[in-house]
C-alpha positions in Angstrom: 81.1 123.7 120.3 81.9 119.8 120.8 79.3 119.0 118.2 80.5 121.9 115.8 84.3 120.1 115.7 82.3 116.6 115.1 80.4 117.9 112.5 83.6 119.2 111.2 85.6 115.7 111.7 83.0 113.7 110.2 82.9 116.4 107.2 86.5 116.1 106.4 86.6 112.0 107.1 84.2 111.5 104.3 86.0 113.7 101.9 89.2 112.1 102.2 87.6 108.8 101.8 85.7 109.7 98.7 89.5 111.3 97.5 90.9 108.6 98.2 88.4 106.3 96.6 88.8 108.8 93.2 92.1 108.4 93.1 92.2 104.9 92.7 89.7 104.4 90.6 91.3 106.8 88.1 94.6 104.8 89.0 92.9 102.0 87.7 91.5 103.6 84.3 94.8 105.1 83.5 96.1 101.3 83.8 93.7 99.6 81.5 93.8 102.2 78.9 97.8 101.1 79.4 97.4 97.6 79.1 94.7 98.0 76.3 97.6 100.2 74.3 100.3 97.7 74.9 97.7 94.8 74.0 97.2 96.8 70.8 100.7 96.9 69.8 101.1 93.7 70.5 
């Protein structure tokens, strides 16, 4: 039972860490393609 709810904990660790790790990254692309817009107007 112990090493089902490790399993479990490790399981979830890694997919909030690979969320997380999503999520910035597309915060990043959304600001570039922003910065490339307003460079463009410029």
């Amino acid at each position: 039972m112990v090493r089902k709810m490790l399993t479990l904990a490790l399981i979830g660790g890694t997919l909030a860490v690979a969320a997380c790790n999503t999520v910035r990254g597309a915060g990043q692309d959304l600001q570039s393609a922003a910065n490339a817009t307003e460079d463009a107007i410029n």
